[in-house]
DRENTI-427960 format. One record per residue (C-alpha): x, y, z; residue number from 1; residue in one letter. Coordinates in nm, 2 decimals. Last residue first. Layout:
REM residues N
x|y|z|lumtor|kolfi
X|Y|Z|NUM|A
...
//
This chain:
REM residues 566
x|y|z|lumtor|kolfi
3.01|11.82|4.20|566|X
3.08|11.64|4.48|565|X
3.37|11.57|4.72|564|X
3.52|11.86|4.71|563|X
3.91|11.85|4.66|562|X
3.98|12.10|4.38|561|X
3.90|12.44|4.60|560|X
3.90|12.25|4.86|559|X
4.11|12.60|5.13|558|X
3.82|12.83|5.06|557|X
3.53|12.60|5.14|556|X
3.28|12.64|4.88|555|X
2.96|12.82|4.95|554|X
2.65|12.66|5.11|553|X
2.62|12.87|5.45|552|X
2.87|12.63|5.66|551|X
3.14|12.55|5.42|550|X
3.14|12.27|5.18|549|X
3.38|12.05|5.12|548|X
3.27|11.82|5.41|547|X
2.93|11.72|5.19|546|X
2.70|11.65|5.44|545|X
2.49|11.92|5.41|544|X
2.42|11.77|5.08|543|X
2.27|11.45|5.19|542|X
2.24|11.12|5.00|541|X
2.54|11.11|4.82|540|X
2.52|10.98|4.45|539|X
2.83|10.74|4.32|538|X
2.67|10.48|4.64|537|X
2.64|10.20|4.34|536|X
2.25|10.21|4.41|535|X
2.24|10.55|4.31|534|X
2.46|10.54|4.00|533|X
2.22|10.19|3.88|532|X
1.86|10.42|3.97|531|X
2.03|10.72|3.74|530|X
2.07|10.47|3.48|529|X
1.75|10.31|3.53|528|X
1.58|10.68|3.45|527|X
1.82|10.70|3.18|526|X
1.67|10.39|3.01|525|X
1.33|10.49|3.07|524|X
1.33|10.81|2.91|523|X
1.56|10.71|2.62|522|X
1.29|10.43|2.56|521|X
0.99|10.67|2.63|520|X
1.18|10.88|2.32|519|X
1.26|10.64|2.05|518|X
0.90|10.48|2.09|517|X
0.79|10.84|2.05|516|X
0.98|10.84|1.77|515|X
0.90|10.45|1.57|514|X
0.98|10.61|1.23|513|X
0.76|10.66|0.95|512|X
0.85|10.42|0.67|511|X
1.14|10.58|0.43|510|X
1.25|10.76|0.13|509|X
1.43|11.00|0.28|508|X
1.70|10.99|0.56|507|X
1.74|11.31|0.80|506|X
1.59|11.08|1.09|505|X
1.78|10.81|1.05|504|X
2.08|10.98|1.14|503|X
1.90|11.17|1.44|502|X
1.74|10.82|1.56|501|X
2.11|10.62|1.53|500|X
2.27|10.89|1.69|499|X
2.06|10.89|1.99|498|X
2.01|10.52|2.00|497|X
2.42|10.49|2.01|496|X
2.44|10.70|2.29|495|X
2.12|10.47|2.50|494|X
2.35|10.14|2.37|493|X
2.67|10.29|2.53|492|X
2.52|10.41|2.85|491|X
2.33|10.07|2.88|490|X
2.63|9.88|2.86|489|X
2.79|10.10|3.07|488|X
2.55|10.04|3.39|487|X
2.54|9.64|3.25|486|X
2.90|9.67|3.35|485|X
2.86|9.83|3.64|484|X
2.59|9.60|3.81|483|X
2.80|9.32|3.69|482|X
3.13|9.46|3.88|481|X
2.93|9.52|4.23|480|X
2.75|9.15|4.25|479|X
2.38|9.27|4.31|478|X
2.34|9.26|4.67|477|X
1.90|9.23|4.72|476|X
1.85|9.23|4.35|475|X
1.59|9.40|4.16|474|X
1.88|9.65|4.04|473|X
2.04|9.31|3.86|472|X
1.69|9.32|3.67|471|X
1.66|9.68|3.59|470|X
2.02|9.64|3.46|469|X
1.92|9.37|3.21|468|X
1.55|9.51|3.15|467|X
1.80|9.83|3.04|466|X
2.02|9.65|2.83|465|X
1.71|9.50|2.69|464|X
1.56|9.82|2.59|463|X
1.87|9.98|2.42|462|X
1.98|9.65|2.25|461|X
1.59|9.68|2.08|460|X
1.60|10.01|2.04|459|X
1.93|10.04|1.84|458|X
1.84|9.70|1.62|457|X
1.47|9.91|1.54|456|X
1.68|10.19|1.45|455|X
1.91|10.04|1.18|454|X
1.56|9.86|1.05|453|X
1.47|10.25|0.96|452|X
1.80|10.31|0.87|451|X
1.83|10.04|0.59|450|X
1.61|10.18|0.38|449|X
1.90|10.42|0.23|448|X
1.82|10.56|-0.11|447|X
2.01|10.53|-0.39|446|X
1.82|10.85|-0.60|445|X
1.82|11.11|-0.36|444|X
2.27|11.05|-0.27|443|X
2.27|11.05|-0.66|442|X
2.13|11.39|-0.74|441|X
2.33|11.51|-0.45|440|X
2.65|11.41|-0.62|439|X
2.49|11.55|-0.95|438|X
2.42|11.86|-0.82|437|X
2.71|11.95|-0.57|436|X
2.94|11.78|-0.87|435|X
2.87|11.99|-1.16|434|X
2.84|12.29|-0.96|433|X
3.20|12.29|-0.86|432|X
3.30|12.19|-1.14|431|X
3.19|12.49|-1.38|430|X
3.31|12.70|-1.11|429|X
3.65|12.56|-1.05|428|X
3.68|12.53|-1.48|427|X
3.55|12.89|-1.47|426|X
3.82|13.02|-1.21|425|X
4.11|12.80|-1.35|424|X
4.11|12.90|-1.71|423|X
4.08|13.32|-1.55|422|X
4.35|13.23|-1.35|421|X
4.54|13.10|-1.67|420|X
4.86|12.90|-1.53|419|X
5.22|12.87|-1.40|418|X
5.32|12.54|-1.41|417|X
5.42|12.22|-1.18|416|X
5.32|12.43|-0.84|415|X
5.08|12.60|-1.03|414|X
4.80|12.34|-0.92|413|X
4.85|12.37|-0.61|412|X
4.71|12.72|-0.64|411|X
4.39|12.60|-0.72|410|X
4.39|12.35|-0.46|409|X
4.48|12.63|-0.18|408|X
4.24|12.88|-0.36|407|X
3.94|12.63|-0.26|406|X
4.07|12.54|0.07|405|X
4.09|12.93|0.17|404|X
3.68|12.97|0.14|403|X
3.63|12.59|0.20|402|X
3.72|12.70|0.59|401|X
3.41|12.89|0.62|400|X
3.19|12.64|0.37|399|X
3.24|12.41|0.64|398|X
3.14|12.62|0.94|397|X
3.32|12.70|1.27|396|X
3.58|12.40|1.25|395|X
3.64|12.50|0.92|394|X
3.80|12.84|1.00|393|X
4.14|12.74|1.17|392|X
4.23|12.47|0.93|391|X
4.11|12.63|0.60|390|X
4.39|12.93|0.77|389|X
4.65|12.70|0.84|388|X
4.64|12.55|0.47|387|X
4.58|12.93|0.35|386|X
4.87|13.09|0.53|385|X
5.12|12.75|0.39|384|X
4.94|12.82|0.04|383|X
5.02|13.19|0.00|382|X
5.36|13.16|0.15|381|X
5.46|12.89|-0.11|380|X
5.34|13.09|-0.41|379|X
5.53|13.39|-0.26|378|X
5.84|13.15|-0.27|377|X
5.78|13.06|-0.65|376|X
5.78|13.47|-0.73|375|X
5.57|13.71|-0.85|374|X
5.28|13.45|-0.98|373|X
5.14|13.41|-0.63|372|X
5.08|13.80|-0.58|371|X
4.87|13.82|-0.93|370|X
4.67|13.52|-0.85|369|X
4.58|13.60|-0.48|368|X
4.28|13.80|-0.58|367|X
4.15|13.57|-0.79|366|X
4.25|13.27|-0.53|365|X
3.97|13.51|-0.29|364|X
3.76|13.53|-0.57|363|X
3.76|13.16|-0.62|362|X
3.71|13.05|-0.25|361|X
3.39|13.26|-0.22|360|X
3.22|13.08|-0.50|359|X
3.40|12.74|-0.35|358|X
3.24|12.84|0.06|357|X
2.86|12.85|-0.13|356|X
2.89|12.62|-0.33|355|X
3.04|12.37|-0.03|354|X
2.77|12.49|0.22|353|X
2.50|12.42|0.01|352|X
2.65|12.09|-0.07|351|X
2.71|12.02|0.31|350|X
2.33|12.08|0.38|349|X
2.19|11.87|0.16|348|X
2.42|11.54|0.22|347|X
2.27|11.63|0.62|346|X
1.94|11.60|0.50|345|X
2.02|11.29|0.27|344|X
2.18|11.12|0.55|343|X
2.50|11.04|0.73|342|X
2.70|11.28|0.50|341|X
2.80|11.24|0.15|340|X
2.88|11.62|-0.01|339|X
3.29|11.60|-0.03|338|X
3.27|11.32|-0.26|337|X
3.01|11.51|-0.47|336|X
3.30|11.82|-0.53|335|X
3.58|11.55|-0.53|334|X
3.47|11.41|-0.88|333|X
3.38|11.78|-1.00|332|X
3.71|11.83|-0.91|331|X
3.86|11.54|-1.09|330|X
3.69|11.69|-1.41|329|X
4.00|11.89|-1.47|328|X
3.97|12.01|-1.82|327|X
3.58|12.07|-1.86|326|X
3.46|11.98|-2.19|325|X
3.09|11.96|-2.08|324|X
3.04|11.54|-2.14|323|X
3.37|11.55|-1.95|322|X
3.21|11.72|-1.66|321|X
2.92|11.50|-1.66|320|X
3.13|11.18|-1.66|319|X
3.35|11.32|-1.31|318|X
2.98|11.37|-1.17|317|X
2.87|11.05|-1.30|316|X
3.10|10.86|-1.18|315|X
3.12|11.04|-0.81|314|X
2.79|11.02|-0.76|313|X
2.79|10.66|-0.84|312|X
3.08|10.56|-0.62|311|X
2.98|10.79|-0.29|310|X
2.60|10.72|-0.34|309|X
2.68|10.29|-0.39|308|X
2.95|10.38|-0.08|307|X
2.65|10.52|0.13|306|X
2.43|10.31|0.07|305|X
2.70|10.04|0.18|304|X
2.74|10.19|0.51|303|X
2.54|9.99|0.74|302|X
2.68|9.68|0.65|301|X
3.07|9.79|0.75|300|X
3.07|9.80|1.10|299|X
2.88|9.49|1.19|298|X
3.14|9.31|0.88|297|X
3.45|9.43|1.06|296|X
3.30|9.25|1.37|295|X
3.22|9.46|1.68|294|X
3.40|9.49|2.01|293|X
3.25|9.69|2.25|292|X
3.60|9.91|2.45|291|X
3.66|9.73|2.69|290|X
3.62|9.77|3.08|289|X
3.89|9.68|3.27|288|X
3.93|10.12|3.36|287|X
3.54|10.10|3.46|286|X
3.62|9.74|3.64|285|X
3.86|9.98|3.85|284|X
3.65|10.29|3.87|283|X
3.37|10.07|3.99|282|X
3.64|9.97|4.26|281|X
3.72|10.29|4.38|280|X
3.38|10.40|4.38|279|X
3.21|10.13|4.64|278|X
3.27|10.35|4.95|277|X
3.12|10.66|4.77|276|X
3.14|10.96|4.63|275|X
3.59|10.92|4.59|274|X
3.74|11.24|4.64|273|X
3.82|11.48|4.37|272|X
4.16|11.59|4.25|271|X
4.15|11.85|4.03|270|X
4.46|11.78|3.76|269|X
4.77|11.99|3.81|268|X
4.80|12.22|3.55|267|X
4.95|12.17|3.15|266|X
4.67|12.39|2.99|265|X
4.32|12.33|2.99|264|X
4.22|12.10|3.28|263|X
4.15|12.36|3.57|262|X
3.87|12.51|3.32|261|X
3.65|12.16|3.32|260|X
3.68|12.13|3.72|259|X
3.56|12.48|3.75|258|X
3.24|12.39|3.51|257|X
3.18|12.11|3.69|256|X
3.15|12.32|4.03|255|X
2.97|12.62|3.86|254|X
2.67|12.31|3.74|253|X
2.64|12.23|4.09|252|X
2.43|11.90|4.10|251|X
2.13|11.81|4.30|250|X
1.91|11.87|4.05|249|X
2.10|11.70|3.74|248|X
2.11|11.35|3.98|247|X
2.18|11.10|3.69|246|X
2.36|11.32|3.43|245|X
2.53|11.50|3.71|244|X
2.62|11.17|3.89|243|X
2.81|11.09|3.56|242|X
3.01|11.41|3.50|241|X
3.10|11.36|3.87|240|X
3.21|11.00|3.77|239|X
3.40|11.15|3.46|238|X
3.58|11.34|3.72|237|X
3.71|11.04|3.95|236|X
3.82|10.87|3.58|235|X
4.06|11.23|3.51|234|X
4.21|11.15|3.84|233|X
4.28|10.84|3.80|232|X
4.42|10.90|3.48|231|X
4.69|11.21|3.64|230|X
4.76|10.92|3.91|229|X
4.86|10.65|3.67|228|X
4.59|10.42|3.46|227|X
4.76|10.10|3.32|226|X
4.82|10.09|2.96|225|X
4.61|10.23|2.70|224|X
4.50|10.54|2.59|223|X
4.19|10.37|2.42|222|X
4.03|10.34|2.79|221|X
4.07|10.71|2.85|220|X
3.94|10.81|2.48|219|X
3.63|10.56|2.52|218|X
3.58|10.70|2.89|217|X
3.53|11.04|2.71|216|X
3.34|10.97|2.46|215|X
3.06|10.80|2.67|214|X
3.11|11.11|2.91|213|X
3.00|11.34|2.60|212|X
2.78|11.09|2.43|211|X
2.55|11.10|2.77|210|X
2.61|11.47|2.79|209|X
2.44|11.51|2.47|208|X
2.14|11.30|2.50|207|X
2.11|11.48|2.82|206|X
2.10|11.84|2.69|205|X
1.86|11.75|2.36|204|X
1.61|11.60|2.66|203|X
1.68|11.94|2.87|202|X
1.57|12.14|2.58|201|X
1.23|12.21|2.66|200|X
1.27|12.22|3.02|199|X
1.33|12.00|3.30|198|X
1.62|11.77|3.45|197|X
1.78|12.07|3.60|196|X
1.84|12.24|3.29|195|X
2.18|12.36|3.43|194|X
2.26|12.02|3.56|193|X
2.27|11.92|3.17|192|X
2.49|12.24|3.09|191|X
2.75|12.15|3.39|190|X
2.69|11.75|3.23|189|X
2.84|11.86|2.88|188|X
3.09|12.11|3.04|187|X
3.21|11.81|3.26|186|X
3.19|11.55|2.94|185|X
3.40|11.84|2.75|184|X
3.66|11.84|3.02|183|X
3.70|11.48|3.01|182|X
3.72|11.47|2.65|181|X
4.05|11.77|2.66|180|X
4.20|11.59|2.93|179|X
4.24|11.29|2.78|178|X
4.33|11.45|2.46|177|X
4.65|11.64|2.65|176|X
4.77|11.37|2.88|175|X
5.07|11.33|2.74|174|X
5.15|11.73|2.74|173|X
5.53|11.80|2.67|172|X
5.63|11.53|2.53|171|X
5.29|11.42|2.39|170|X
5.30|11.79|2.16|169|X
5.56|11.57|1.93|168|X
5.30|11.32|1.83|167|X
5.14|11.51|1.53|166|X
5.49|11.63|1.41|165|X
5.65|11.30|1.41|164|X
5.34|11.14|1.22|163|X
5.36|11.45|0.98|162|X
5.71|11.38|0.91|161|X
5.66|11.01|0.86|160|X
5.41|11.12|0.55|159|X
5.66|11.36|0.46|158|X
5.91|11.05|0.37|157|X
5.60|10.86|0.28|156|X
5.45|11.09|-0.02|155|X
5.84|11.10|-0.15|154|X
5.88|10.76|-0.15|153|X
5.56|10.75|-0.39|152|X
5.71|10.98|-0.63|151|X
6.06|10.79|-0.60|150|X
5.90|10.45|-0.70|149|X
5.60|10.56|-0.98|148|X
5.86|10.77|-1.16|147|X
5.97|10.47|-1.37|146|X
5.62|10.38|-1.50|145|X
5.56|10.68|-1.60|144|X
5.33|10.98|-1.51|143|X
5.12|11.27|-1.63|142|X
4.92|11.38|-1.32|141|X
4.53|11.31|-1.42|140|X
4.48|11.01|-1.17|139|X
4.72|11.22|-0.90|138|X
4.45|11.46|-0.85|137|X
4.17|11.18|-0.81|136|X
4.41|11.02|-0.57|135|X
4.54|11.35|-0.35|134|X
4.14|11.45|-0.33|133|X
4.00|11.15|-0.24|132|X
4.25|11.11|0.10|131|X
4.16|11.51|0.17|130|X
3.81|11.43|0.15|129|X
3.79|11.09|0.32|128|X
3.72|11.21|0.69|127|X
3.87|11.56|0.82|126|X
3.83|11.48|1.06|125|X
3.72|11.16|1.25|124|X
3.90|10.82|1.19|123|X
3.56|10.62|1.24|122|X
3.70|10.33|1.16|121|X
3.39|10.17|0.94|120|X
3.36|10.58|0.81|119|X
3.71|10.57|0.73|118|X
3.66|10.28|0.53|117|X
3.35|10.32|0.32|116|X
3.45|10.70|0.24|115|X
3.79|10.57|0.13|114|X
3.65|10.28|-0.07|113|X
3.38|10.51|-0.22|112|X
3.65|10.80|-0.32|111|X
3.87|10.51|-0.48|110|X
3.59|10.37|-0.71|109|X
3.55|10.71|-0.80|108|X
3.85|10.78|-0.91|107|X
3.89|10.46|-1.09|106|X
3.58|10.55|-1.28|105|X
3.70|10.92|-1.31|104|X
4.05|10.74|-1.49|103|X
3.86|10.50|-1.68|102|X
3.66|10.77|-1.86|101|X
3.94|11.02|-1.94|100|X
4.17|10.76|-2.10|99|X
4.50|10.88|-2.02|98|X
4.62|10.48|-1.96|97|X
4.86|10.27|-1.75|96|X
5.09|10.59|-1.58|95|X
4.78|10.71|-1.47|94|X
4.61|10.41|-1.35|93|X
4.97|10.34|-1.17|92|X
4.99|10.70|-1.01|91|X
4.59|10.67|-0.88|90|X
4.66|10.34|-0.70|89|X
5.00|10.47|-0.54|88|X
4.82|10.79|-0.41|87|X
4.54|10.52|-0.30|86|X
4.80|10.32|-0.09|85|X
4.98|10.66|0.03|84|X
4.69|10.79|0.14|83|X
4.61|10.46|0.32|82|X
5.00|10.39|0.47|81|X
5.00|10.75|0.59|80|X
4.63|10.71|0.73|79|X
4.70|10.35|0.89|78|X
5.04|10.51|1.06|77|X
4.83|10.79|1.15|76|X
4.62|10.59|1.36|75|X
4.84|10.39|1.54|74|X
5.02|10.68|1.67|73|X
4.74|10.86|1.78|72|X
4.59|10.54|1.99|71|X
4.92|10.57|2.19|70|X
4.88|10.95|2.17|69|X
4.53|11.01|2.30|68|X
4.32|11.08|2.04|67|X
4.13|11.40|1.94|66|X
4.44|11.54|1.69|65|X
4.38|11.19|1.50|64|X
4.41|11.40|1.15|63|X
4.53|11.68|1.00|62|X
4.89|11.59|0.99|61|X
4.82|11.30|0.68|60|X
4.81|11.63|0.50|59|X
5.21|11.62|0.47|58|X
5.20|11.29|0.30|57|X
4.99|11.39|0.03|56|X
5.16|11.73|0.03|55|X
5.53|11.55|-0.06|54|X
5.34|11.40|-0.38|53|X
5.19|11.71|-0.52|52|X
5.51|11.92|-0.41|51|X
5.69|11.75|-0.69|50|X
5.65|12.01|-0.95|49|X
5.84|12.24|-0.69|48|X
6.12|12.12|-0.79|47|X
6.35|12.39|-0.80|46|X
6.62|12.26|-0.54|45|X
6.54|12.57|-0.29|44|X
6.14|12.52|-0.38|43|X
6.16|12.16|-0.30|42|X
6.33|12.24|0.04|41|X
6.03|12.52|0.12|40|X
5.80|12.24|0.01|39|X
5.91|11.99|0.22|38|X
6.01|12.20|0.50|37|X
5.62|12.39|0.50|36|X
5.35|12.13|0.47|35|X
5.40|11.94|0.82|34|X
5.47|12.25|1.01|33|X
5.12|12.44|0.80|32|X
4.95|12.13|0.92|31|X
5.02|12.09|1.28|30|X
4.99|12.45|1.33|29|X
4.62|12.42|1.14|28|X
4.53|12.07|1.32|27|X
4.65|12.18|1.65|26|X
4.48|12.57|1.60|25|X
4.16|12.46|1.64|24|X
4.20|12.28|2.00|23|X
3.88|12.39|2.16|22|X
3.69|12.40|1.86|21|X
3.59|12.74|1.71|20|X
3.22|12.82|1.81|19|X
2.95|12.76|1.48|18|X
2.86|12.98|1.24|17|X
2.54|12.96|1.05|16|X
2.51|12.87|0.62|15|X
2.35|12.56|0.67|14|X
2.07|12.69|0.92|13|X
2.06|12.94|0.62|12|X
1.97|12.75|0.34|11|X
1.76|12.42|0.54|10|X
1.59|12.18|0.30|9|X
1.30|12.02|0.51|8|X
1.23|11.69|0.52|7|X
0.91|11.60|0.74|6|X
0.94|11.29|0.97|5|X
0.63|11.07|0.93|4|X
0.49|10.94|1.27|3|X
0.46|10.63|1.47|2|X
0.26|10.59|1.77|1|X
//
């Protein structure tokens, strides 16, 4: 039976506080190290007017701080060369013309093709919006022909110094991300176990710890290289993490929660022994295991409604403010950039939270103004305590951290010249509400009918993956490394069925969706998962035979990181 999903606008769902992430004060040390000798050495020459070329470069620090290094590295090399690319694109449009129109329609033609791509790559945090807001800033910096070279150096000489600065914590802890996703799969499946496979929200608590492990083993197998004994280690874990998701009721969710502690930090790993005779070699295909490939075309289909919302919202946001006389309509521009989300609901929900953190943001730069126009270096202070300061709070709630982004950008602005606070307030404000309207105006109007057929695709793979497993399980000796591999394959199609369903789910516009087709075909599918860990050996049979336990049930004092089972 299908069923209408009802849209509701939530105000203060939006508006709630989340808990800090784990590592939230990477990105805003990482940043504020990144920002700070460029800018301090621009303010000892007296150029700070260049500080809008060295930050675009500098900014490239916020990202990849989930990835192991090897994958790090690459990364930021592809966002120093793309901020730098579209820095470069919004320089020469400026330099080539100050018409007003053409300048927010290359804008916004920018913002959709760095929405599109890091969406396709997945790049994570903090997305397009700090990439769209260096190139719609730069389209309405005066600039010549001549300056485009040493403007452009600048953005990559601090563009290598955030790449150094975002892989120098790998000396000291190479294993850091790793760790990090394997400890979240282990909280993930502690909470699962909790639920014992019942409840109201154990459904919610599986779909979870499934993307949890499935993260996880992507973030090992993207580290690279051969596995050494800190990687086996983290790969005996993430088979606990899985025998919780199969066998919740005979897990200990204390145990996994131990396990997840012991890896903060620079500590010995837990070492676990292998849970059954076949699990050394299901850990080795596991390791062989690559990650799915899928064409550059696959990933890019399902976001073109997006990129039509993202270019069109953008237009006529950056149009509208023009039409109203505002001087900086590139904010307006990055205002409805800053709104697009996976679906309308979602779109919703960041635009409340982005009027609502910009209000804030301006009477905090209000009361900053006087301090900032003392002195050049208290202008640098201010911004270096508000760049770690967005960084610390946004994890917790958008419109949080948007409360010291907004005075950031203002005050960036008075790097070239001192200005009217009062000027900048209204023109912030004016902006601001210019582009959450019309951005979210636009993300209504294109709507997105590809999700329903988005979800079909997701339970079709889902439900043969499992008839595939199911299958192989029907087989007297199933050859080990198949039976695993159609065990992940199933994994990954089950976690990409969850996300799939809650994307579509907040899209409007739409057929009813298939959901309680959604839901028997989760049901199923983990139910064969948990039938593929059992027949693999992964789930002992008898707890009182479990040697790290002593008599009575309670952990044996001297296998503290040793027992065999979670």
């Amino acid at each position: 039976m299908s069923s209408a999903t009802p849209h509701r606008l939530p105000l203060a769902g939006a508006l709630r506080l989340g808990r800090p992430s784990d590592i939230w004060f990477k990105p805003a040390l990482s940043a504020v190290v990144s920002v700070a000798p460029p800018n301090l050495t621009l303010l000892a020459l007296g150029r700070l007017d260049l500080a809008m070329y060295t930050m675009a470069g500098s900014l490239c620090a916020l990202y990849g701080h989930n990835r192991p290094y090897a994958a790090r590295a690459r990364t930021l090399a592809w966002v120093v060369l793309g901020m730098v690319g579209g820095l470069a694109v919004a320089l020469l449009a400026s330099a080539l013309t100050t018409n007003a129109v053409v300048l927010v329609t290359v804008g916004a033609v920018l913002a959709a093709v760095q929405k599109t791509v890091c969406d396709a790559t997945r790049v994570g945090p903090p997305g397009n919006v700090v990439l769209t807001f260096i190139s719609s800033a730069s389209l309405f910096a005066p600039q010549t022909l001549g300056g485009l070279p040493g403007h452009i150096g600048l953005a990559l000489a601090a563009g290598a110094w955030a790449w150094l600065v975002c892989m120098a914590p790998g000396l000291l802890r190479p294993h850091g991300p790793e760790r990090r996703a394997t400890a979240q799969a282990l909280n993930a499946a502690a909470a699962y176990a909790a639920t014992r496979g019942t409840g109201d929200g154990h459904a919610r608590a599986r779909a979870a710890c499934a993307a949890a492990i499935h993260g996880a083993w992507q973030s090992l197998l993207a580290a690279g290289a051969r596995p050494d004994g800190t990687r086996r280690a983290l790969e005996h874990l993430l088979v606990r993490a899985e025998v919780a998701l199969a066998a919740p009721a005979d897990t200990d969710p204390e145990r996994l929660r131990a396990w997840a502690r012991a890896l903060r930090g620079t500590g010995r790993v837990p070492r676990v022994a292998p849970t059954g005779a076949a699990a050394d070699e299901l850990l080795g295909v596991a390791a062989e295991q690559p990650l799915p490939p899928r064409s550059l075309r696959h990933r890019l289909a399902p976001l073109a409604p997006l990129a039509v919302r993202t270019a069109l919202g953008c237009a006529l946001a950056g149009y509208a403010a023009l039409a109203l006389g505002v001087g900086r309509p590139y904010w307006a521009l990055v205002t409805a950039a800053s709104l697009y989300q996976a679906n309308v609901t979602l779109t919703w929900s960041r635009a409340v939270q982005r009027v609502v953190g910009n209000l804030v943001g301006v009477l905090v730069f209000a009361a900053l103004a006087p301090l900032t126009h003392l002195h050049p270096a208290a202008l640098v202070l201010v911004s270096l305590a508000l760049n770690f300061g967005a960084e610390a709070l946004i994890g917790r709630n958008y419109w949080l951290g948007s409360v010291c982004v907004t005075p950031m950008a203002l005050l960036i602005t008075e790097f070239a010249r001192s200005q009217d606070a009062a000027d900048l307030i209204t023109d912030r404000i004016v902006d601001t509400l210019i582009g959450a309207l019309v951005g979210f105006a636009a993300a209504v109007a294109v709507t997105n009918r590809r999700a329903g057929a988005r979800l079909d695709h997701a339970l079709t793979a889902a439900e043969r993956a499992r008839e595939h497993a199911a299958r192989l399980l029907a087989e007297p000796h199933p050859e080990p490394r198949a039976l695993e591999s159609a065990r992940r394959t199933l994994a990954a199609a089950l976690v990409a069925l969850r996300a799939t369903a809650d994307a579509a789910a907040g899209e409007w516009w739409q057929r009813a969706l298939p959901e309680d087709r959604v839901v028997l075909t989760e049901q199923a599918g983990h139910r064969t998962l948990a039938a593929t860990v059992r027949r693999q050996g992964l789930v002992p049979r008898d707890r009182d035979e479990d040697p790290g336990r002593a008599p009575g049930g309670d952990p044996a004092p001297d296998r503290t990181t040793e027992d065999i089972r979670p």
